[in-house]
C-alpha positions as CSV (number, residue, x, y, z in Angstrom):
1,X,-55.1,244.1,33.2
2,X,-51.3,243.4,34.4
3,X,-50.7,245.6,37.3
4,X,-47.9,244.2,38.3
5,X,-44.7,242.1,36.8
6,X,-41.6,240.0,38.2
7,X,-39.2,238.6,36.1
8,X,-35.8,238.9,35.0
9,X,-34.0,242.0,33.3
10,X,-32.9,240.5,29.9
11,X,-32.5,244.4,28.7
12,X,-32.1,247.9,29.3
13,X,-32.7,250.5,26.5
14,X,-33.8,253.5,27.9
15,X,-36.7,254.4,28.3
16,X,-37.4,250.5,27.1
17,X,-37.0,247.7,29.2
18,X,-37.7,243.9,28.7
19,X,-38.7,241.4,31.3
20,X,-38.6,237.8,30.9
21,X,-41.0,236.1,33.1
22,X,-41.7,232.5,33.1
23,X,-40.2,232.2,29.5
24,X,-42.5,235.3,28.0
25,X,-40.8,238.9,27.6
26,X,-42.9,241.6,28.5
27,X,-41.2,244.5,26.5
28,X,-42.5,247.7,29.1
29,X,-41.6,251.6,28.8
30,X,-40.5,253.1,32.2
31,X,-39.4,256.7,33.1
32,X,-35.9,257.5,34.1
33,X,-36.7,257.5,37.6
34,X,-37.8,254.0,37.4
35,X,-34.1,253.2,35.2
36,X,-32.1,254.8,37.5
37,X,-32.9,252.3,40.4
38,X,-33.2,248.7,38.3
39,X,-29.9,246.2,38.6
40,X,-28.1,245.1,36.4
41,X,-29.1,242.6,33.3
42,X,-29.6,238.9,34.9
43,X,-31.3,239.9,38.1
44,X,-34.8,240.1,39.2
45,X,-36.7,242.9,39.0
46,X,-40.6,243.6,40.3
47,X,-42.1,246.5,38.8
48,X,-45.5,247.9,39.4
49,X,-47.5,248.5,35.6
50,X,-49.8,250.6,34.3
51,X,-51.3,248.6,30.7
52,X,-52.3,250.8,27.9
53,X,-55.0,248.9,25.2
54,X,-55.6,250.4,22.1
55,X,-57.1,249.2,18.5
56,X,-53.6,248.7,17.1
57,X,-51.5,247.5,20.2
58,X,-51.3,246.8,23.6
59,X,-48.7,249.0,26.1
60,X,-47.0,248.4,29.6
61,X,-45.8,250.5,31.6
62,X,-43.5,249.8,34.4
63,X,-42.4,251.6,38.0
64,X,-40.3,251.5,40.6
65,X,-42.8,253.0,43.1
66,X,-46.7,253.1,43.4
67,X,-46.0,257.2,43.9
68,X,-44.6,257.1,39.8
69,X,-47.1,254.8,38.6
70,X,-50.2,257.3,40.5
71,X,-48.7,260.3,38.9
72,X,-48.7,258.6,36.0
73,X,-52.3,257.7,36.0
74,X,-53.1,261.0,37.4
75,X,-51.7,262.8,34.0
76,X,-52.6,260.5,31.7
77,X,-56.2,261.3,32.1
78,X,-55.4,265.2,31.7
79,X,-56.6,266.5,28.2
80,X,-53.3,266.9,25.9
81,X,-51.1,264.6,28.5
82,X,-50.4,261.2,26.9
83,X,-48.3,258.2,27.6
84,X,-45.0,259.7,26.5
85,X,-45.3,263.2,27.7
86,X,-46.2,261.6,31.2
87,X,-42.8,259.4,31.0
88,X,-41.0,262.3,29.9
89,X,-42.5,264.5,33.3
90,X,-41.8,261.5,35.8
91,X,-38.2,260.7,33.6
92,X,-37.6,264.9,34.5
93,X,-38.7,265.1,38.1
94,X,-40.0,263.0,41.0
95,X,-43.6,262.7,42.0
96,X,-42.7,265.0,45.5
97,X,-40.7,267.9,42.9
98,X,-43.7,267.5,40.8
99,X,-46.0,267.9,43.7
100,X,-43.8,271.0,44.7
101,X,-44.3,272.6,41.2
102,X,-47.8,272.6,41.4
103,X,-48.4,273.5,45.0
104,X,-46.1,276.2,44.4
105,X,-47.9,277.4,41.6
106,X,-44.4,277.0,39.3
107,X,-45.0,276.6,35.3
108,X,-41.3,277.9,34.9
109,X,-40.0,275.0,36.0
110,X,-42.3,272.4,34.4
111,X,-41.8,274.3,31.2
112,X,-38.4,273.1,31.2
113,X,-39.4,269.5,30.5
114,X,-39.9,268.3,26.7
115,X,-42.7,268.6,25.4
116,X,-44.4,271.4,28.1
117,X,-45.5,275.1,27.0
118,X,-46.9,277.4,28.8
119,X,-50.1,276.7,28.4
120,X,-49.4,273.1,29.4
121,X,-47.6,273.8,32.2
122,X,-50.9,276.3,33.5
123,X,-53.8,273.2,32.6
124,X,-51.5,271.0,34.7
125,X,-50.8,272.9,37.3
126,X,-54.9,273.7,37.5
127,X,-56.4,270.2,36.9
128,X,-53.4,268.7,39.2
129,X,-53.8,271.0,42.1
130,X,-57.4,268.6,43.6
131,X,-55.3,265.5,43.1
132,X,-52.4,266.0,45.3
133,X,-54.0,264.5,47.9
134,X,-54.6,261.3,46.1
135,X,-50.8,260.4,46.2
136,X,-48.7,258.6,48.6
137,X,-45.3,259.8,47.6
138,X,-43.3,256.8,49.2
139,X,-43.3,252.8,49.2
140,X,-40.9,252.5,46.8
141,X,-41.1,248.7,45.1
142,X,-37.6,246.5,45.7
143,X,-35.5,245.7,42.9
144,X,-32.9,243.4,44.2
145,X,-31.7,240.0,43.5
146,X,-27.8,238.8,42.4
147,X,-27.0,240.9,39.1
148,X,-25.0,239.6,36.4
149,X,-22.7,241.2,34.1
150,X,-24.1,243.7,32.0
151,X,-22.4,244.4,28.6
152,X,-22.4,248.4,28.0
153,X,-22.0,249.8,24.0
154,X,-21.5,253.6,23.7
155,X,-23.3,255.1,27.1
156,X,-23.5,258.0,25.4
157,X,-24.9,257.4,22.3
158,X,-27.7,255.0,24.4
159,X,-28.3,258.6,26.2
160,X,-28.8,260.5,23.4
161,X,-31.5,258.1,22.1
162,X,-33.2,257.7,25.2
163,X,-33.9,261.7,25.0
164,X,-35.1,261.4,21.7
165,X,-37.4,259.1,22.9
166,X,-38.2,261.3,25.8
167,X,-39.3,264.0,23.2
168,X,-36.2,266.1,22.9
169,X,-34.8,267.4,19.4
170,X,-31.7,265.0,17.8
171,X,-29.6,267.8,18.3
172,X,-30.7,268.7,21.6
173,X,-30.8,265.6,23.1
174,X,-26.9,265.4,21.7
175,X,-26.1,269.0,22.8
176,X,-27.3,267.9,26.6
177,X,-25.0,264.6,26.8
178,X,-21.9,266.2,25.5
179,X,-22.4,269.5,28.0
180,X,-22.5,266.7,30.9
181,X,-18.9,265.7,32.5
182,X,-18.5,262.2,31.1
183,X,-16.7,260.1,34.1
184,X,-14.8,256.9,32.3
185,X,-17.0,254.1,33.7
186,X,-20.3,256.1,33.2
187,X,-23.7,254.8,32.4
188,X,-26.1,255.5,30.5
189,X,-28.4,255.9,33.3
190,X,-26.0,258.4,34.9
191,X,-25.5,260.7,31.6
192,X,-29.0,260.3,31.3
193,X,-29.9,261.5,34.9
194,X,-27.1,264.4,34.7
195,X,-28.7,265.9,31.4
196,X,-32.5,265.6,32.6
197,X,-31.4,267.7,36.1
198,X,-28.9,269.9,34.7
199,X,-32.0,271.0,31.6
200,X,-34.6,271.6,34.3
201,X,-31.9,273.6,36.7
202,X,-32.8,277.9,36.8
């Protein structure tokens, strides 16, 4: 198993990453929370992976912090909770806002994220209640190194497809970047990260 990967950032395609390392690129899909603290393409870049094998492929997952990739591993083995719906809980909130939700006993809020009904929100606030004690919600993983020059192409546009891939609707996903006050140099990153927190706000 690969538990753990550093390389250099050829690209960033939200929620899709790839990682050259030693000549091999490790394509890897990593929540938003992991995007928003990566450098720019060129540097180096460790990230902390979770591998996925199944009969037809073989997934990575990358994070910034061993608190992501535990919450991670923690849903993932929650009936209903895949991959993608875990990305799109970590890509919506933080491990310690996630760890809020439940010990507050809050389905309201988790609702909010794609993908979560009710009934979702209520199995993971039950079967996630023992586990919150397995975490350690800090030691975040450096990501540093001399960045390069990254070429942006239509922020916006990369936003709206990274929410689609987050398990929003087309036109919601396009609804949420236009409602969000584009600044002129914005990223990606940063529509995406305005969007996810103004959808889960009351």
């Amino acid at each position: 198993m690969i538990g753990r990967l550093h390389g250099v950032l050829l690209e960033k395609r939200p929620p899709d990453l790839l990682l050259d390392v030693h000549g091999v690129g490790y394509e890897v899909a990593a929540p938003m929370s992991t995007f928003y603290n990566l450098p720019e393409v060129g540097a180096s870049v460790t990230l902390l992976t979770h591998m996925v094998v199944r009969e037809d492929a073989q997934l990575l997952y990358g994070f910034a912090s061993d608190s992501e990739r535990r919450l991670f591993r923690s849903l993932i083995r929650i009936s209903g909770v895949g991959a993608k719906l875990a990305l799109a809980i970590l890509s919506g909130m933080r491990p310690d806002e996630f760890a809020t939700c439940v010990q507050c006993e809050d389905a309201t809020s988790l609702t909010r994220l794609p993908g979560i009904g009710r009934k979702t929100a209520e199995r993971l606030l039950v079967e996630m209640r023992d586990r919150l004690e397995d975490w350690s919600l800090a030691g975040a993983v450096a990501v540093s190194a001399a960045p390069q020059a990254a070429v942006v192409q239509d922020p916006a546009t990369e936003a709206m497809h990274a929410l689609v891939a987050l398990g929003y609707k087309p036109a919601e996903a396009s609804k949420m970047v236009r409602a969000v006050e584009v600044e002129a140099e914005a990223t990606a990153e940063h529509l995406i990260r305005e969007a996810l927190r103004a959808s889960v706000r009351p």
